[in-house]
C-alpha positions as CSV (number, residue, x, y, z in Angstrom):
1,X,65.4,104.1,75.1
2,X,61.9,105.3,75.4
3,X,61.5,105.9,71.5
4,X,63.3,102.1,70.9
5,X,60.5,100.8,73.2
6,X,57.6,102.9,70.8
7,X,59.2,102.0,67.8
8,X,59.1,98.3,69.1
9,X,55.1,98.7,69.7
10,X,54.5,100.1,66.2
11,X,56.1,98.0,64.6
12,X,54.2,95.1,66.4
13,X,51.0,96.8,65.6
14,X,51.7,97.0,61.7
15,X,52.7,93.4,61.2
16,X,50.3,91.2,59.2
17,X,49.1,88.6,61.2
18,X,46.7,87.0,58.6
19,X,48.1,83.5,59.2
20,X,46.9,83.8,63.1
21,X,43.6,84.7,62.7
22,X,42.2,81.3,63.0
23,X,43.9,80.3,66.0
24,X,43.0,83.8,67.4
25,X,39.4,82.7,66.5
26,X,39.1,79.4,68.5
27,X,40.3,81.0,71.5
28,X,38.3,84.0,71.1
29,X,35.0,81.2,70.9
30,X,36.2,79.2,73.8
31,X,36.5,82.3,75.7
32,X,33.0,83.5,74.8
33,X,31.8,79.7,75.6
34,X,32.7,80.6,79.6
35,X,30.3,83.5,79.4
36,X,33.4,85.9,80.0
37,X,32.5,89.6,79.7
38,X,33.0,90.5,76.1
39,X,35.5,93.6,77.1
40,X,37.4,91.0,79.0
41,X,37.3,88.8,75.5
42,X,38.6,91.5,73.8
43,X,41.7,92.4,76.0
44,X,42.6,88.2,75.6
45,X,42.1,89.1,72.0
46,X,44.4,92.2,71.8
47,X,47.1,90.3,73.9
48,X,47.3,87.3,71.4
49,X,47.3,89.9,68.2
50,X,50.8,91.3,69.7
51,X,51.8,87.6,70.5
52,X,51.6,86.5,66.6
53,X,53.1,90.0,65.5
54,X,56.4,89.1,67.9
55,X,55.9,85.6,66.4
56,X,56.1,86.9,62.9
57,X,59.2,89.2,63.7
58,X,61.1,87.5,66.3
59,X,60.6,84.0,65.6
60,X,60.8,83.8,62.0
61,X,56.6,83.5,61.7
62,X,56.3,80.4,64.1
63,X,52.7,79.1,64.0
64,X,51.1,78.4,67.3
65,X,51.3,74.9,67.1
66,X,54.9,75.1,67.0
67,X,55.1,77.3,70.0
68,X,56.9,75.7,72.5
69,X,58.0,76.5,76.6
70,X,60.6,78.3,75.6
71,X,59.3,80.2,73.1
72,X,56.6,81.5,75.7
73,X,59.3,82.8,78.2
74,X,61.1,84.6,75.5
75,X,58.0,86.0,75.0
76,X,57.7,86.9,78.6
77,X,61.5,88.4,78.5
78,X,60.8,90.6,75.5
79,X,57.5,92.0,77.3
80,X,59.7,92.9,80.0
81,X,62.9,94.1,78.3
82,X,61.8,95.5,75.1
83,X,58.1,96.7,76.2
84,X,58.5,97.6,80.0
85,X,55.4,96.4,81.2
86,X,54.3,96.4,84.3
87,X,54.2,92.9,85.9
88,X,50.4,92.7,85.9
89,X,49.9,93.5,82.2
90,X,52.8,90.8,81.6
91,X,50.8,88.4,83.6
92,X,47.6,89.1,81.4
93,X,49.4,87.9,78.3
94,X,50.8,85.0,79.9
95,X,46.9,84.1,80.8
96,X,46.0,84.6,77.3
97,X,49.3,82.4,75.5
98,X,48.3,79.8,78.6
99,X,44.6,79.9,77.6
100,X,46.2,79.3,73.1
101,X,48.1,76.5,74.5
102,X,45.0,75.1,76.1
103,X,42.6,75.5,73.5
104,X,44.9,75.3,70.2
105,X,47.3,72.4,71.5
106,X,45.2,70.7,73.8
107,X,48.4,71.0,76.3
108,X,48.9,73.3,79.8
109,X,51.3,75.9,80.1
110,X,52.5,75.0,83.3
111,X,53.0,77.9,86.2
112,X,55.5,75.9,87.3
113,X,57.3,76.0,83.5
114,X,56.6,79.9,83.0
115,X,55.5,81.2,86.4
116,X,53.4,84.6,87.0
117,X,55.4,87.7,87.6
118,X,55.4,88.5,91.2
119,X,53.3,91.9,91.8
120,X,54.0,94.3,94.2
121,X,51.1,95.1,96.4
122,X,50.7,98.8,97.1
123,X,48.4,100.3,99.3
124,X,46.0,102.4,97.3
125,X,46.2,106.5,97.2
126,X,43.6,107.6,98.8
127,X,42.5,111.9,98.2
128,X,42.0,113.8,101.4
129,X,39.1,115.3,102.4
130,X,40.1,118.9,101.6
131,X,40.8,117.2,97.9
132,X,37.9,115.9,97.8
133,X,36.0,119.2,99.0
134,X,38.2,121.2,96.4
135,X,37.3,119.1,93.0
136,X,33.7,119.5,94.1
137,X,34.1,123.1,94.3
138,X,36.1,122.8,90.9
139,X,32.8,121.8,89.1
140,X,31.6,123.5,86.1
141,X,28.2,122.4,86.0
142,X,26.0,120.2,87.5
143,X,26.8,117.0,85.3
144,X,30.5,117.6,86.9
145,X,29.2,117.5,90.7
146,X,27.2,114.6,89.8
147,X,29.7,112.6,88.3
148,X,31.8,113.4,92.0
149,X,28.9,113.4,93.9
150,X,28.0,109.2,92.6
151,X,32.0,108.3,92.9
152,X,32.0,109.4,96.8
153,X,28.6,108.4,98.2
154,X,28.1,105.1,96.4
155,X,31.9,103.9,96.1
156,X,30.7,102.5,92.4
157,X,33.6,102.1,90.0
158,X,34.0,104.0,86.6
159,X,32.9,101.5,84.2
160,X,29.6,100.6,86.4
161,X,29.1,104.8,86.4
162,X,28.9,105.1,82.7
163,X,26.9,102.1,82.4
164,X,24.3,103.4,85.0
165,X,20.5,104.2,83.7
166,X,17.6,106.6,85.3
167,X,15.4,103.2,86.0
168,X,18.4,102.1,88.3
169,X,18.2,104.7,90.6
170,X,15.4,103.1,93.0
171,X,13.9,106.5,94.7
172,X,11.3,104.3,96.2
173,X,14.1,101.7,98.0
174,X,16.8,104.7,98.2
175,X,19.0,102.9,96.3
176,X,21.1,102.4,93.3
177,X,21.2,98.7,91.6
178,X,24.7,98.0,89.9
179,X,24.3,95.5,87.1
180,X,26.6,92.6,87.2
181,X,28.1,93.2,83.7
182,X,30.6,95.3,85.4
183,X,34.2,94.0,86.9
184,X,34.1,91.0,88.9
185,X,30.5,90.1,87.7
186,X,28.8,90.8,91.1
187,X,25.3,92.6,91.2
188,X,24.3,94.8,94.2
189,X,22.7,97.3,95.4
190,X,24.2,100.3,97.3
191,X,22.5,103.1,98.9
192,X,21.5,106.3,97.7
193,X,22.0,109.6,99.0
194,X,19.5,112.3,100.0
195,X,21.9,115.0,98.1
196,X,22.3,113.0,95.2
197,X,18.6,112.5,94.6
198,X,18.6,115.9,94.2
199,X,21.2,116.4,92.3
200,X,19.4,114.2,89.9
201,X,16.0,115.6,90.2
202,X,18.2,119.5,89.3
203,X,20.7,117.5,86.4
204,X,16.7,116.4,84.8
205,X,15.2,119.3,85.0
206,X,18.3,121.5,83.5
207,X,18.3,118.6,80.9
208,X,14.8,118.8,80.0
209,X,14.7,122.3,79.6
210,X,17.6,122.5,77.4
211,X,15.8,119.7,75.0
212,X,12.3,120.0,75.2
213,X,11.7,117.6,71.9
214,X,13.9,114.8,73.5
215,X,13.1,114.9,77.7
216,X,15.0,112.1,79.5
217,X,13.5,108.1,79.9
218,X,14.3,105.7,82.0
219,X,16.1,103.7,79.6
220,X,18.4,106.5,79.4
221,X,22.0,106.6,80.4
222,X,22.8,109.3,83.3
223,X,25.8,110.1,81.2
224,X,25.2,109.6,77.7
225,X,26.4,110.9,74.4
226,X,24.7,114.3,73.3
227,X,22.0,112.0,70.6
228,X,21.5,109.8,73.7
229,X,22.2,106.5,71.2
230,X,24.5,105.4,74.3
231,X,26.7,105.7,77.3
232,X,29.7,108.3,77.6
233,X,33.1,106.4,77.6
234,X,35.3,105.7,80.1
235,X,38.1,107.9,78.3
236,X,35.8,111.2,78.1
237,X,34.8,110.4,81.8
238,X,38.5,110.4,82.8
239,X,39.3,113.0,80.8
240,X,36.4,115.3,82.4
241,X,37.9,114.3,86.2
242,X,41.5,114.9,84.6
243,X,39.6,118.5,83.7
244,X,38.2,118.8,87.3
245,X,41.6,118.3,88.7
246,X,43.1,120.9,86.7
247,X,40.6,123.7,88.1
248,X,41.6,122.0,91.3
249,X,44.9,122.5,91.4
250,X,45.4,119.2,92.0
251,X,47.2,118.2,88.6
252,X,50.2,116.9,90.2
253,X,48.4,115.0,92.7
254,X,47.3,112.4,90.1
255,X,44.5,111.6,91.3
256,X,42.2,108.7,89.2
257,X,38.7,108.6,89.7
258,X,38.7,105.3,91.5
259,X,40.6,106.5,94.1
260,X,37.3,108.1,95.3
261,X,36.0,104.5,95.2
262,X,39.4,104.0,97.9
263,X,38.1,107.3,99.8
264,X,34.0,106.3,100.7
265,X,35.2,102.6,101.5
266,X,37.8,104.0,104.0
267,X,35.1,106.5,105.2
268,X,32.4,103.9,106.1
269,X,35.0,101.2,107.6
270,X,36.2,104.6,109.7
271,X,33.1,105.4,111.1
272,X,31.6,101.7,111.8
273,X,34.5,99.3,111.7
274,X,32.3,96.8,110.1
275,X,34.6,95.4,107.4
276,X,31.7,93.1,105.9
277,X,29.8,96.1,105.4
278,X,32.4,97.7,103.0
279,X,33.2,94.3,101.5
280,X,29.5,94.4,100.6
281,X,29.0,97.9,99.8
282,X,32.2,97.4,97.3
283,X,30.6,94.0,96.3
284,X,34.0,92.1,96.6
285,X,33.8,88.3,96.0
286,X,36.4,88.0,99.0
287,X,36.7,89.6,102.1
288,X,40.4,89.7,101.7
289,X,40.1,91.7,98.7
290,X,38.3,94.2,101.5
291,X,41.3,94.2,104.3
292,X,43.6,96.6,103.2
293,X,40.8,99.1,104.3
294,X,41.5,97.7,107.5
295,X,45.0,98.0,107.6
296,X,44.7,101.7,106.2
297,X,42.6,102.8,109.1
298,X,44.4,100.9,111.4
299,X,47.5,102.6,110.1
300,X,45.4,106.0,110.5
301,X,44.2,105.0,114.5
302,X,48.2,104.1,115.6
303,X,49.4,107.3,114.6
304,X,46.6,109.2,117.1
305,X,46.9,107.1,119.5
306,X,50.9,107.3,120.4
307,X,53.5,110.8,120.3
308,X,56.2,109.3,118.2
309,X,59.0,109.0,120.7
310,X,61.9,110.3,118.8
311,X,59.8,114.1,119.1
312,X,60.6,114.0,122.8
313,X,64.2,113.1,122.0
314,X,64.2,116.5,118.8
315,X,61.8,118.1,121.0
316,X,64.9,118.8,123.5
317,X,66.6,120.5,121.0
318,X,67.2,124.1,119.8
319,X,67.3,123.5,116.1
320,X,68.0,127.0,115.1
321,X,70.1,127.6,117.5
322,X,72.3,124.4,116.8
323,X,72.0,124.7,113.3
324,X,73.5,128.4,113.1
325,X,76.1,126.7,115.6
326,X,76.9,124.1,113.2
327,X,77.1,126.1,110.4
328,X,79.7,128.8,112.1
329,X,81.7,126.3,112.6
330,X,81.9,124.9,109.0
331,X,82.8,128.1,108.3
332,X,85.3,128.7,110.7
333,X,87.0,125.5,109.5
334,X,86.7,126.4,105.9
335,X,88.6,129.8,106.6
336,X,91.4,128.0,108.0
């Protein structure tokens, strides 16, 4: 089943789509006209390349003004079916054929016609402590303790990392300014640690003595490419935590690296239960976006403060004892 399902996405990525590229277009322009970010733009525009490939395939090349209610939630059935999606990624198509009918056929696509998928809300994973402590001791080099180091003392998420520059860190305020390019197109400012500073001060100065004809500016990205022409991406930045891991020996564990973004917000709501103080530090639009800190620590707090009373009830028992016991028995029964 699982080589049907990648035969099913090649084939979808080899199809000529010609015909669609004008539609694409228009949506792609009324997208940009609402001043969306231009990676969110491009995931709208890789969504609607693999909705006119299942068009040309699967609905004998229907154009999208032909595209009708139906149509979309056989769309929505073959994502799920055929492409196992997760419910999320489903819905994000289903934004992006909502957002074709809007702008190509000057009609809505009704929720009420072809509903979101229902998502199941999980509580994040959150690394221990002694994870945390053993990836930093997993380091290789001082770029790797940095890279750990900014994840767990500033809570900042992976694609605002690779985007950070030397002329953001604020020594003076002792803090670091997030630009609001990154997800959910809040700015902030979030403070900065005394460890971290000189981590940076030692990750400059190993820099600069290793390229003496090209020392470091503040228009320079922290993590940049070797030629400094630009930021790192967020693949090799994954990759290099995947790496970390590994030395770890946390492999299985799975850990991504914005779980550590999961581990400083629980950490500062733990010590001063201020809940607008993460939801600010984590420069969340909503404060409900921010509660499941809450109910994670509050989750943490009920099992300190109560002995789980079915211990007192297996407390009273000998379970070696009545385990040998039950086991002679089975035997004794077995022999007869």
């Amino acid at each position: 089943m699982a080589s049907d399902k990648i035969e099913k996405r090649n084939a979808l990525r080899k199809v000529d789509i010609s015909s669609y590229m004008e539609g694409i277009e228009t949506v792609i322009r009324a997208l940009s006209l609402e001043n969306l970010r231009s990676s969110t733009v491009k995931i709208y525009q890789s969504y609607l390349i693999i909705f006119s490939a299942w068009l040309v395939l699967y609905c004998n090349s229907l154009s999208f003004a032909e595209v009708t209610v139906d149509t979309a939630r056989d769309f929505i059935e073959f994502l799920k079916r055929d492409l196992e999606l997760a419910p999320n990624t489903i819905n994000g198509y289903l934004a992006a054929v909502r957002k074709m009918f809007n702008t190509v056929r000057d009609e809505e696509l009704s929720k009420r016609a072809v509903p979101d998928l229902v998502v199941d809300q999980h509580m994040p994973r959150v690394p221990s402590t002694k994870q945390v402590f053993a990836m930093l001791r997993a380091r290789s080099n001082t770029m790797d303790l940095l890279f750990i180091a900014l994840l767990i003392t500033t809570g900042i998420r992976l694609n605002e990392l690779i985007n950070l520059k030397f002329r953001d860190i604020q020594k003076d305020k002792s803090v670091i300014y997030i630009s609001a390019e990154a997800k959910g197109r809040a700015d902030g400012y979030v403070p900065l640690s005394n460890y971290v500073v000189r981590l940076l001060t030692l990750y400059c100065k190993e820099f600069n003595a290793t390229h003496p004809g090209a020392l470091l500016r503040p228009d320079d990205y922290i993590f940049s490419k070797p030629d400094r022409s630009g930021h790192v991406s967020s693949y090799q930045m994954r990759n290099l935590f995947i790496q970390i891991q590994k030395r770890a020996g946390l492999e299985e564990e799975h850990i991504r690296p914005h779980a550590m973004r999961h581990y400083f917000a629980l950490q500062v709501y733990i010590q001063t239960k201020d809940l607008f103080l993460v939801k600010n530090l984590l420069r969340h639009r909503t404060l409900a976006a921010t509660l499941k800190y809450l109910v994670m620590a509050s989750s943490m707090d009920a099992q300190r403060k109560y002995n789980n009373p079915g211990d007192a009830v297996l407390g009273s028992l000998n379970l070696d004892s009545d385990q040998a016991e039950g086991n002679r028995k089975n035997r004794e029964e077995h022999d007869s």
